[in-house]
C-alpha positions as CSV (number, residue, x, y, z in Angstrom):
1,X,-0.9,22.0,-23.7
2,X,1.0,19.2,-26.1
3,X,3.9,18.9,-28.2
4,X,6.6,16.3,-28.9
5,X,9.8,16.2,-27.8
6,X,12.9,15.3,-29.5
7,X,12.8,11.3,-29.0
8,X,8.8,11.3,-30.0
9,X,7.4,11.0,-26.4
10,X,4.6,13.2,-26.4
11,X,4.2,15.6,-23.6
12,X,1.7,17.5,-21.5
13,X,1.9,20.3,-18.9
14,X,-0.2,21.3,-16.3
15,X,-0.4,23.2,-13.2
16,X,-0.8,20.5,-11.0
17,X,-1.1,16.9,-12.0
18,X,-3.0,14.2,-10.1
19,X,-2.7,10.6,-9.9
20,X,-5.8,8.6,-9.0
21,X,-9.5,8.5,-9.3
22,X,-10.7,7.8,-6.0
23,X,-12.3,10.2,-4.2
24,X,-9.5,11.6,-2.8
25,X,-8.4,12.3,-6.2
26,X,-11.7,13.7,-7.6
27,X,-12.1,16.1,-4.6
28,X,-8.6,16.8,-4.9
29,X,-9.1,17.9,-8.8
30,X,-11.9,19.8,-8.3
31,X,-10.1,22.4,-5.6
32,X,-6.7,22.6,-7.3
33,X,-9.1,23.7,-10.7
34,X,-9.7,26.6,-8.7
35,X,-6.0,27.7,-9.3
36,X,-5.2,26.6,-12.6
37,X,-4.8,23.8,-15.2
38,X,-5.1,20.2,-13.9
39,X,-4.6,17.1,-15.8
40,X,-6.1,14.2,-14.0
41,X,-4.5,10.7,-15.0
42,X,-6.3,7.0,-14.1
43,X,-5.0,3.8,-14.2
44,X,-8.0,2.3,-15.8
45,X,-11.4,4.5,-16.5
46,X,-12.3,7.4,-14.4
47,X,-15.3,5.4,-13.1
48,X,-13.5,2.6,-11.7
49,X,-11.8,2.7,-8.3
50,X,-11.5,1.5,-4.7
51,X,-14.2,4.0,-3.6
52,X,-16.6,2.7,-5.9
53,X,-16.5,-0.5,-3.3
54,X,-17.0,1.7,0.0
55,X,-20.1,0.3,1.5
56,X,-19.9,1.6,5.1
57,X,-20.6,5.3,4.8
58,X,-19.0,8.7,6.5
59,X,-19.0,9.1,10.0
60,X,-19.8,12.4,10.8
61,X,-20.8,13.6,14.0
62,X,-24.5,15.6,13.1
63,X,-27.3,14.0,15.4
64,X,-27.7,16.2,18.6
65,X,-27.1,13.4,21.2
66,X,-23.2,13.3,19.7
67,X,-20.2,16.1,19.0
68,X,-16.7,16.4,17.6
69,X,-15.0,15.8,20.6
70,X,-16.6,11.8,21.3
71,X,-15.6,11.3,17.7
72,X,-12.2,12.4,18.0
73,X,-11.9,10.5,21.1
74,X,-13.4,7.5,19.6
75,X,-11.0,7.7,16.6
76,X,-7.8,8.9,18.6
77,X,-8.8,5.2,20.9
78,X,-9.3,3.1,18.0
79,X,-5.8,4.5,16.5
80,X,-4.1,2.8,20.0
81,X,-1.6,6.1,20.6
82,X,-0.6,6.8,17.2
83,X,-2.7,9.0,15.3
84,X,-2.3,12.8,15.2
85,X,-5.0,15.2,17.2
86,X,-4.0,17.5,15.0
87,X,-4.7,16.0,12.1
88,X,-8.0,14.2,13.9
89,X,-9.5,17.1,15.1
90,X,-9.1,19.4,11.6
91,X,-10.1,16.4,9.4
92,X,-13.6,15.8,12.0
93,X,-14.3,19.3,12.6
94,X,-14.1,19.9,9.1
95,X,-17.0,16.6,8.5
96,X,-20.1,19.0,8.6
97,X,-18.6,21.3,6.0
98,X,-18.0,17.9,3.7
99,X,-21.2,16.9,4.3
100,X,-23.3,20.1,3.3
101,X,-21.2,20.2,-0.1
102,X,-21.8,16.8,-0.9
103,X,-25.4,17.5,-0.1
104,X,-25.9,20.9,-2.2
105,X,-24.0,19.1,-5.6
106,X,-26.8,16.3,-5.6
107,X,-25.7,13.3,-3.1
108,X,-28.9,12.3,-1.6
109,X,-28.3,11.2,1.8
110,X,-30.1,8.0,2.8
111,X,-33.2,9.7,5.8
112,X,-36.1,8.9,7.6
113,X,-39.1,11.9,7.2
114,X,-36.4,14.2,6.3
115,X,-33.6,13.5,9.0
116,X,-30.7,11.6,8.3
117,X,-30.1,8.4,8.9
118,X,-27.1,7.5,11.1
119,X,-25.8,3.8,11.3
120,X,-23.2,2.6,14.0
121,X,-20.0,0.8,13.0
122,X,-17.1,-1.1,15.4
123,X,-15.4,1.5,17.7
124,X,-18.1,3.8,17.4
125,X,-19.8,5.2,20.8
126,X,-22.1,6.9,19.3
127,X,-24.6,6.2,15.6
128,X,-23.0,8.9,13.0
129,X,-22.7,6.9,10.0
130,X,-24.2,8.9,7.4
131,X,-25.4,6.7,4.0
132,X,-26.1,7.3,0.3
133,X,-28.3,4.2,-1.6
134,X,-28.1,2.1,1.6
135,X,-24.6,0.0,1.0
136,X,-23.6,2.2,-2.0
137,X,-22.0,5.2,-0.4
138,X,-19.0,5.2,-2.1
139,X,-20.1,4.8,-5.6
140,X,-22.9,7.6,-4.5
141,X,-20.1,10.1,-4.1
142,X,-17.9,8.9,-6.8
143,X,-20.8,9.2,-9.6
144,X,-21.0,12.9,-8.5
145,X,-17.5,14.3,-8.0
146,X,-16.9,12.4,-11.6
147,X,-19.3,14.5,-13.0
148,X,-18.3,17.4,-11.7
149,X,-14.9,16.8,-12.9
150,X,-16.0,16.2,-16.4
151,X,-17.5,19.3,-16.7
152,X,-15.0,21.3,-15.6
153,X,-13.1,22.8,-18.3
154,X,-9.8,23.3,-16.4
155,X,-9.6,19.7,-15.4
156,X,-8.3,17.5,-18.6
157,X,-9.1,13.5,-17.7
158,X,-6.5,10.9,-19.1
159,X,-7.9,7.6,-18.7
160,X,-5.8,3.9,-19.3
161,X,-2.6,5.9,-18.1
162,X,-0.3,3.8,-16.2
163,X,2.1,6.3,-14.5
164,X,5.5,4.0,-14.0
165,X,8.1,6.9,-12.5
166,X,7.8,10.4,-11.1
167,X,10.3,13.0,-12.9
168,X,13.0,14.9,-10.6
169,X,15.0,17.5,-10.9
170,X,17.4,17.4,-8.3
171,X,15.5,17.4,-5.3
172,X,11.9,18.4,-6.5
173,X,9.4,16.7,-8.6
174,X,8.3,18.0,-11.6
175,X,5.7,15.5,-13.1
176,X,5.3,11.7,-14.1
177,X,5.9,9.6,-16.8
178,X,2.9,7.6,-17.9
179,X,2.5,4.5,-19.9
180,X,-0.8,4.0,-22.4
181,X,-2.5,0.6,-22.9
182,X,-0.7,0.2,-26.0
183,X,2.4,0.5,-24.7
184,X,3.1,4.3,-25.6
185,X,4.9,6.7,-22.9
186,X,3.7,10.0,-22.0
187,X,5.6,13.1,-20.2
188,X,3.6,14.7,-17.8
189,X,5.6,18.4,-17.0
190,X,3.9,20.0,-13.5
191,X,4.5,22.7,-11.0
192,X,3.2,20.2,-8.1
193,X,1.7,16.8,-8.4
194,X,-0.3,14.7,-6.6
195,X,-0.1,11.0,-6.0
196,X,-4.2,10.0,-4.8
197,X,-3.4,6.4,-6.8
198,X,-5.0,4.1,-3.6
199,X,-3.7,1.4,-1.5
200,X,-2.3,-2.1,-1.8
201,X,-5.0,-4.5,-1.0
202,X,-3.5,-6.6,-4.0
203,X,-0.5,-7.9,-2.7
204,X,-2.2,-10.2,-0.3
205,X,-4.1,-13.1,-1.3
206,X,-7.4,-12.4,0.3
207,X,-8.5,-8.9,-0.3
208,X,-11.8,-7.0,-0.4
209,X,-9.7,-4.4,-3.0
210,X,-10.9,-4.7,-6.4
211,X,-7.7,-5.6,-9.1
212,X,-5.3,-3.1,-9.5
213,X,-4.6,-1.8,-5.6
214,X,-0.8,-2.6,-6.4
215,X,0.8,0.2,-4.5
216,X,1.6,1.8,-7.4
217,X,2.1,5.7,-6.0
218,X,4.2,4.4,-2.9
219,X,6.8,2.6,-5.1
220,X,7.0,5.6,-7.6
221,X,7.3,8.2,-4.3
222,X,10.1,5.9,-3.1
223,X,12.0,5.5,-5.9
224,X,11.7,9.3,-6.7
225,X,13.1,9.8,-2.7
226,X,10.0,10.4,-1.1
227,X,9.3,8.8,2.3
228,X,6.7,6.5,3.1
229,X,5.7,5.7,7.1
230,X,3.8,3.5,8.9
231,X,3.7,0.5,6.2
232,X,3.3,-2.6,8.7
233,X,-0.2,-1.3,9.3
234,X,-2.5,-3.4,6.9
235,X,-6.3,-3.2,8.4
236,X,-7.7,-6.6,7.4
237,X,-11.5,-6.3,7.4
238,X,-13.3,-9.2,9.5
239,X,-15.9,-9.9,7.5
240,X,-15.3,-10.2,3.7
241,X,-17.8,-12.9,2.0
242,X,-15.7,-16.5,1.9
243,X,-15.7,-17.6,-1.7
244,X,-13.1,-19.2,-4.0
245,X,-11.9,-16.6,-5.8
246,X,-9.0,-13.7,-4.3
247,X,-11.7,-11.2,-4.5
248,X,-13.6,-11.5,-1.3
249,X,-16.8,-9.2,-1.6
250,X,-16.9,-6.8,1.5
251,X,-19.7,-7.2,4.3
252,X,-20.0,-4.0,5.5
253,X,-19.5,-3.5,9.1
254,X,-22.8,-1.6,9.1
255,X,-24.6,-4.8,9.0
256,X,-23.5,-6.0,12.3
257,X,-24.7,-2.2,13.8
258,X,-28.3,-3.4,12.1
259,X,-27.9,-6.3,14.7
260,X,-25.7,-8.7,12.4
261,X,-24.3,-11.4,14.7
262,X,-20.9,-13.1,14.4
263,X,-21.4,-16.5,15.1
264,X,-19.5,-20.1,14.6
265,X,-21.1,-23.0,12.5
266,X,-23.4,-23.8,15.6
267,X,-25.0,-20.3,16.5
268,X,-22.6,-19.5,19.6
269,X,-21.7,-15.8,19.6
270,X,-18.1,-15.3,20.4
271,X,-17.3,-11.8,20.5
272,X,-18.7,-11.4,23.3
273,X,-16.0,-13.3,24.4
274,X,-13.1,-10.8,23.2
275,X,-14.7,-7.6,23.8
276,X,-17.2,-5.5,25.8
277,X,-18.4,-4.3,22.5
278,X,-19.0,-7.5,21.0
279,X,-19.8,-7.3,17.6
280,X,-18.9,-3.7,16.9
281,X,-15.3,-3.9,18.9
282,X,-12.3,-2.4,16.4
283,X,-11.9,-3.7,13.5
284,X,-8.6,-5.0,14.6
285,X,-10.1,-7.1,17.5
286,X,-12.7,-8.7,15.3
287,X,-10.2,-9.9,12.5
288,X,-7.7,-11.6,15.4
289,X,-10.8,-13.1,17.1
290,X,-12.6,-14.7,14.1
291,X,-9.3,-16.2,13.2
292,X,-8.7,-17.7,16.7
293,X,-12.2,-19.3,16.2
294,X,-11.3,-20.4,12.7
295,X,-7.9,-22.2,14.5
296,X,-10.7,-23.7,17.3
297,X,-13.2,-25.0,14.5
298,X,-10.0,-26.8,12.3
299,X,-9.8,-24.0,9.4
300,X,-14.3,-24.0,9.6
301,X,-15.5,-20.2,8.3
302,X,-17.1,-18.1,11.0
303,X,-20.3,-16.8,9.9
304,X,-22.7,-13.6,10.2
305,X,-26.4,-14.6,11.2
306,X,-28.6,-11.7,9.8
307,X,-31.8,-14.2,10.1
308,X,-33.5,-12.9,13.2
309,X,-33.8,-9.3,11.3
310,X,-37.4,-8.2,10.2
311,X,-38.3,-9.7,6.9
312,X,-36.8,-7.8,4.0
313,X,-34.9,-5.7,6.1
314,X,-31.4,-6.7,5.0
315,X,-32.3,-6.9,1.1
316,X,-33.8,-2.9,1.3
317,X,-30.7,-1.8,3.7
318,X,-27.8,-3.6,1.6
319,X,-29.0,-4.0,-1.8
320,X,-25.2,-4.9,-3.1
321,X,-24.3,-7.2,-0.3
322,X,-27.4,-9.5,-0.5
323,X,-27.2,-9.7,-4.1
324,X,-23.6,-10.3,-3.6
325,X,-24.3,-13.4,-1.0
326,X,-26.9,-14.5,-3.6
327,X,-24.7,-14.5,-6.7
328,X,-22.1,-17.0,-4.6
329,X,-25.4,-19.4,-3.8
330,X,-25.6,-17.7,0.1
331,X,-29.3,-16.5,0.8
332,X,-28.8,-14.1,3.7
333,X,-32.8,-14.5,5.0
334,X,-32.3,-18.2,5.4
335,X,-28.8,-18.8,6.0
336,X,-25.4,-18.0,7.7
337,X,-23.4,-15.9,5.5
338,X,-20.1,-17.5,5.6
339,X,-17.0,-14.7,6.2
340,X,-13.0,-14.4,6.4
341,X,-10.6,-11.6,7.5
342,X,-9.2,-10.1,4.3
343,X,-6.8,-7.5,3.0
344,X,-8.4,-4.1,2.9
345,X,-7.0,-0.4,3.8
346,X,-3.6,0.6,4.0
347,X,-3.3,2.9,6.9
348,X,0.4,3.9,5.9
349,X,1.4,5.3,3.0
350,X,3.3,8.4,1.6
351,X,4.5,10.7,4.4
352,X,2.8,14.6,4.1
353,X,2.1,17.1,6.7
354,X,-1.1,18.5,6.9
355,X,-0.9,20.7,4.0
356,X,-0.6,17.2,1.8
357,X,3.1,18.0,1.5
358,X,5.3,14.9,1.1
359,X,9.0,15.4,1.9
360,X,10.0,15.5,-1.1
361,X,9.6,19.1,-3.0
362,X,6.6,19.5,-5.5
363,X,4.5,15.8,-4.4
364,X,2.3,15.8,-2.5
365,X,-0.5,13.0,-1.7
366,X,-3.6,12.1,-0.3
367,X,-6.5,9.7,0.7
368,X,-5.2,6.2,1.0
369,X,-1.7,6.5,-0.7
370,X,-1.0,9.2,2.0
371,X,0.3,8.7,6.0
372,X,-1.6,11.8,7.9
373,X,-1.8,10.8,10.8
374,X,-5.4,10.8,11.3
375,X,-5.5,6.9,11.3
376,X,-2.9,6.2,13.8
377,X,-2.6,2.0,14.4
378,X,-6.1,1.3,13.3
379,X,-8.6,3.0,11.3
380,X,-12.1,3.8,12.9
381,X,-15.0,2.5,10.6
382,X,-15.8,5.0,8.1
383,X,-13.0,7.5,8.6
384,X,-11.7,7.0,5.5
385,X,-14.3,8.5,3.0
386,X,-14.3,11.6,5.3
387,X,-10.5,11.7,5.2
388,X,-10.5,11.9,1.2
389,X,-13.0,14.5,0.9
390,X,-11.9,16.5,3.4
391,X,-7.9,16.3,2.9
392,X,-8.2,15.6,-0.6
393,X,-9.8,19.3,-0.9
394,X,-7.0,20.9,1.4
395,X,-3.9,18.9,-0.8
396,X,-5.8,20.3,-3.8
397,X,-6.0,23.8,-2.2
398,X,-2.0,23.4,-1.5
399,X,-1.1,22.4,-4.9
400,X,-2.8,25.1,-6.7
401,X,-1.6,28.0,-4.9
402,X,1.9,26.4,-4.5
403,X,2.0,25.7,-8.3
404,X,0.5,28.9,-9.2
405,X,3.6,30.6,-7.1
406,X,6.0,29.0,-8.3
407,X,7.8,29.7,-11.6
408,X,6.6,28.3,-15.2
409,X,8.7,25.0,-16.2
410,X,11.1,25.9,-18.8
411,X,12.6,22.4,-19.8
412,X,11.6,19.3,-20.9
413,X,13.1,16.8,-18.9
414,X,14.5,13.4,-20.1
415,X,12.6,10.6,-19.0
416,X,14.7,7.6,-17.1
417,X,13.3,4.1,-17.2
418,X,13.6,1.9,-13.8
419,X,16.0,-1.0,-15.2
420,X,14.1,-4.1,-14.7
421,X,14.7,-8.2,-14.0
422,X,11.4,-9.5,-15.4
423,X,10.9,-11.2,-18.6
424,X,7.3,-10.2,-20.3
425,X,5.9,-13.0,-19.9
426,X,2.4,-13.1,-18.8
427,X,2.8,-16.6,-17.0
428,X,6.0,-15.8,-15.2
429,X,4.4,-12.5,-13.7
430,X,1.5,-13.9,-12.8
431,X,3.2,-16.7,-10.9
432,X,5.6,-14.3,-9.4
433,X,2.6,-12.1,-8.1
434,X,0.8,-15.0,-6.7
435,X,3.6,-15.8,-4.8
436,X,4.3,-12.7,-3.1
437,X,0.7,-12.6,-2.6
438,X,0.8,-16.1,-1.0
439,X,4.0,-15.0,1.3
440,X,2.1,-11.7,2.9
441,X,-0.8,-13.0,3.4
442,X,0.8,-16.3,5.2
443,X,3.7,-14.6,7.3
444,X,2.3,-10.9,7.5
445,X,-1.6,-11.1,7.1
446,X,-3.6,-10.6,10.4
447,X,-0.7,-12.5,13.0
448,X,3.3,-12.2,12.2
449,X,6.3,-13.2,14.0
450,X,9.8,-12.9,13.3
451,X,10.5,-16.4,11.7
452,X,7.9,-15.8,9.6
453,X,9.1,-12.3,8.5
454,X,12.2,-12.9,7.8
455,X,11.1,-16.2,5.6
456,X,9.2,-13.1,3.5
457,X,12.4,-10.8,3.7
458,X,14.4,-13.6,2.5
459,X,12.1,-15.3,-0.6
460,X,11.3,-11.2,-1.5
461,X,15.4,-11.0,-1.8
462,X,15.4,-13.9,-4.3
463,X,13.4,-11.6,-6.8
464,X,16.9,-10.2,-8.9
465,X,17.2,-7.0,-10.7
466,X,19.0,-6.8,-13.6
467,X,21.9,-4.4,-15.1
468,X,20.1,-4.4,-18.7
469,X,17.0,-1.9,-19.0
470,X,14.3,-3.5,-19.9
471,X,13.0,-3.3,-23.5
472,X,9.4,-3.2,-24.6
473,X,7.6,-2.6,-21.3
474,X,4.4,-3.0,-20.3
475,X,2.2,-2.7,-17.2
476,X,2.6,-5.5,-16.1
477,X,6.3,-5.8,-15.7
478,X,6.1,-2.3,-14.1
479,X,3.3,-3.0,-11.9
480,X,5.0,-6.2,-10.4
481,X,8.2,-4.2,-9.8
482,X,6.4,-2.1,-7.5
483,X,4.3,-4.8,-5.9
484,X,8.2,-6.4,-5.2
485,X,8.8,-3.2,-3.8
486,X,6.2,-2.5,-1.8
487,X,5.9,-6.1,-0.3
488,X,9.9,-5.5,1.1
489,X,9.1,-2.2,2.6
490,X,5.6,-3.6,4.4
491,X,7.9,-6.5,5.5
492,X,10.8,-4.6,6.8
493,X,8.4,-2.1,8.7
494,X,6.9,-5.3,10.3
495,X,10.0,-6.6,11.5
496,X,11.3,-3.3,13.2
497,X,8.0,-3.0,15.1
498,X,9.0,-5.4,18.2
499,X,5.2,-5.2,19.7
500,X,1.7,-5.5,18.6
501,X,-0.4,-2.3,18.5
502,X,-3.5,-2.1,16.2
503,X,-3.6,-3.9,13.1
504,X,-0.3,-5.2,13.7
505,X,0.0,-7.9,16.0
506,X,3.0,-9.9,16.9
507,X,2.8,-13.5,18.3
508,X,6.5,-13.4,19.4
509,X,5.7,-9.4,20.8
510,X,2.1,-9.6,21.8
511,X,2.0,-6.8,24.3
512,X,1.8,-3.4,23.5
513,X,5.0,-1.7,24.7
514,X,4.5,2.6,24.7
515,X,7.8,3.2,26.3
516,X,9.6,2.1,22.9
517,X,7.2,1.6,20.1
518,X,4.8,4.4,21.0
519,X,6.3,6.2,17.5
520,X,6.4,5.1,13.4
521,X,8.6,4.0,11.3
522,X,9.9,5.4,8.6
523,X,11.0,4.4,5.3
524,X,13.1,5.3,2.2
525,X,15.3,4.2,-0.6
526,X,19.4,4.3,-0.5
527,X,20.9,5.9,-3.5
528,X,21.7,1.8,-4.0
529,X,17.8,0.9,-3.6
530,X,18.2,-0.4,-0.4
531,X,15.4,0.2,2.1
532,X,16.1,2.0,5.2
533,X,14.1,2.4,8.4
534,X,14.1,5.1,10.9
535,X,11.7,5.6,14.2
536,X,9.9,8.9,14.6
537,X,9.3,10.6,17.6
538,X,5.5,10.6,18.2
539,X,4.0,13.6,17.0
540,X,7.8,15.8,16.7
541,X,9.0,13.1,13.5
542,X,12.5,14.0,14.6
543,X,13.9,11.4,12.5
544,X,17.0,9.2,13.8
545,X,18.3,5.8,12.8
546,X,16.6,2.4,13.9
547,X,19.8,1.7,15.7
548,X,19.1,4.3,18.2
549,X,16.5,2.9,19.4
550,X,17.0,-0.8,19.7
551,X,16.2,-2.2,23.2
């Protein structure tokens, strides 16, 4: 449904409107359909997200010699005391349902004379890694549940929409605001909406994200008074292919469970070294190792040695990756494939129970924009993909019965624009973001410490914002606002966590401590758009001020 309001904006309504492409997204789209009218917005086309890049696969406990429980275990250890069992256990016992839908709308899993394959990734004890087109699971499920969403008629797909601010009504959401490419804004009016719009990969220098992970849902749910949790836990994948350029193409862990060694420029293996698991240790352990041997070796790349595989092995297995070594002059059969930590899920995000409830009425979230739980301190390989499908089904099943009880929006709202500091000028943002990119990935990429935090905290307060709205705004102002945003709340979570746990490891706190810090932290915005942090009691999220709980 369409019309125009009074200033010209035009508007749509829907039952439920969600944010974000992604798997999480699509799957999201497709159950909420069941309940009513869904209008489906995407930053850029529908075919173009972070799950297109997913090389790993799904873990999903299915060969006889495993079960639910080892992979819950396995996922509850990797997530170092902080993830839910709650959460866990639903999300894993759900994986075999996931799978047999994926399998009867067309996803051909890869298999060996009709039995699936299974690969093994870091933390796993067990092989459960389930693949589609060897290194190309992601896209493989993305090319489906877009299809599926285009032909359903109850879904309507809005592609190029940037959505800049949530709409609230006093304390409940009620849709989005949405900016075209050329410039335009569009009212979305919605029972319940859904922010599924990724992670934030691109506010740190190095990143294995594509362009475009800016964060974007967490800064709207903020501004609109949504919380957000568990923000100083950036996972920084191991073993991104070193090249020039920001965009470091991802080297799936998988190829180190093919027998993929990690080794420095002279052959020695190292891991071994670190961890009894060696090469497939957390993800977590990896990234802090390689970069002590990068420190021992004067800044030299550490390196994965695929050479002693059988002969064409690696080309058949990951198609993308070795023509991705080949396009940056690396040939994987002959040579060691250069590699760097970088950038690459966002374990925090919006705070939702189960349901995909945030706490702030009608929003809800899921896949990576969303906190659940399931994750904890550090996300077991492959847990994502599964989290998506099978949460972003349950926060579409929430938001179509929730919007379909509720009553029918009466008004149009007016919109109100974020008042903004930065000029429009495409040198002056792109310098800004480069810095801010710069400052997290030197003082809170893979090590922090307090000196180095509060450096961040202090250059992130120098960015002003102005009394004057901003006239004539574009994307890019907007999208730096909440990548300015973002990076304050990632670095004040980081500097209330006085210990390293996970993917967040402090030099100055390097132990982990469970009798204070065994809990998350919790952030919001003031009424004055100051941030605010509060520590959450473990599993209860009995909220009280940081204060409290200062040692």
């Amino acid at each position: 449904m369409r019309h125009r309001s009074s200033k010209g904006v035009q508007s749509k309504r829907a039952d439920v409107l969600v944010i974000g492409s992604g798997v999480a997204g699509l799957r999201c789209s497709l159950a909420a359909s069941q309940h009513g009218r869904v209008i489906l917005t995407c930053k850029d086309s529908l075919d173009v997200s972070n799950s297109q890049y997913a090389q790993g696969g799904i873990a999903i406990p299915v060969d006889n010699d495993d079960d639910v429980a080892a992979h819950i275990d396995d996922t509850i250890t990797t997530g170092c005391g902080l993830s839910d069992r709650t959460v866990v256990a639903f999300v894993i016992g759900r994986a075999r349902h996931a799978l047999d839908e994926l399998r009867s709308w067309g996803v051909a899993f890869d298999d060996c004379d009709g039995e699936l394959s299974l690969g093994r990734e870091g933390g796993h004890s067990r092989n459960r890694i389930v693949h589609a087109g060897g290194d190309s699971t992601g896209k493989a499920l993305s090319d489906v549940l877009t299809d599926r969403v285009r032909a359903t008629d109850s879904i309507e797909v809005c592609e190029h929409v940037f959505i800049t601010d949530l709409i609230v009504n006093g304390r409940r959401c009620v849709g989005a605001i949405g900016l075209t490419e050329s410039n335009e804004r569009l009212r979305f009016l919605a029972n319940r909406t859904v922010i599924a719009s990724g992670g934030a990969g691109d506010l740190f220098l190095k990143t294995t994200n594509p362009p475009g992970a800016t964060a974007d849902g967490w800064a709207i749910a903020l501004r609109a008074g949504a919380s957000v949790r568990d923000l100083e836990f950036m996972q920084f994948h191991p073993t991104a292919l070193l090249t020039s350029s920001p965009r470091h193409p991802l080297i799936s862990e998988a190829v180190r469970g093919e027998g993929g060694l990690l080794v420095d420029r002279n052959g020695w293996r190292f891991m071994e070294q670190y961890h009894p698991m060696a090469e497939l240790a957390p993800r977590d352990v990896v990234s802090r190792a390689i970069c002590q041997e990068m420190k021992k070796s004067d800044g030299m790349p550490m390196n994965i040695d695929v050479r002693h595989l059988p002969s064409g092995l690696f080309a058949k297995r990951f198609p993308r990756i070795d023509k991705a070594c080949r396009d940056h002059g690396f040939d994987p059969a002959r040579e060691l494939i250069p590699i760097c930590p970088a950038a690459h899920y966002a374990i925090g995000g919006i705070k939702v129970d189960l349901d995909g409830r945030s706490t702030l009425d009608g929003l809800l979230a899921c896949g990576e924009a969303a906190s659940t739980g399931m994750h904890g301190a550090n996300r077991l390989a492959s847990n994502s993909l599964l989290e998506a499908l099978v949460l972003g089904e349950v926060t579409g099943n929430t938001a179509g019965r929730d919007a379909a009880a509720g009553p029918e929006l009466s008004a149009i709202l007016p919109i109100h624009r974020l008042k903004l500091a930065i000029r429009d000028e495409t040198t002056l943002l792109k310098e800004s973001k480069r810095q801010i990119q710069e400052l997290l990935w030197k003082f809170c990429g893979v090590e922090r410490d307090c000196e180095g935090l509060e450096r961040a905290a202090e250059v992130l307060s120098s960015f002003t914002m102005s009394n004057e709205e901003a006239s004539g705004e574009t994307r890019a102002t907007r999208e730096f606002a909440n990548i300015h945003l973002v990076a304050r709340a990632i670095v004040a979570a980081a500097l209330t966590r006085t210990e390293s746990r996970g993917v967040h490891f402090r030099r100055d706190f390097p132990e982990l401590d469970d009798a204070n810090w065994r809990r998350r932290i919790e952030l919001g915005l003031s009424p004055t758009g100051d941030l605010t942090s509060y520590v959450c009691d473990g599993d209860c999220f009995k909220v009280r001020p940081r204060a409290d709980q200062r040692r």
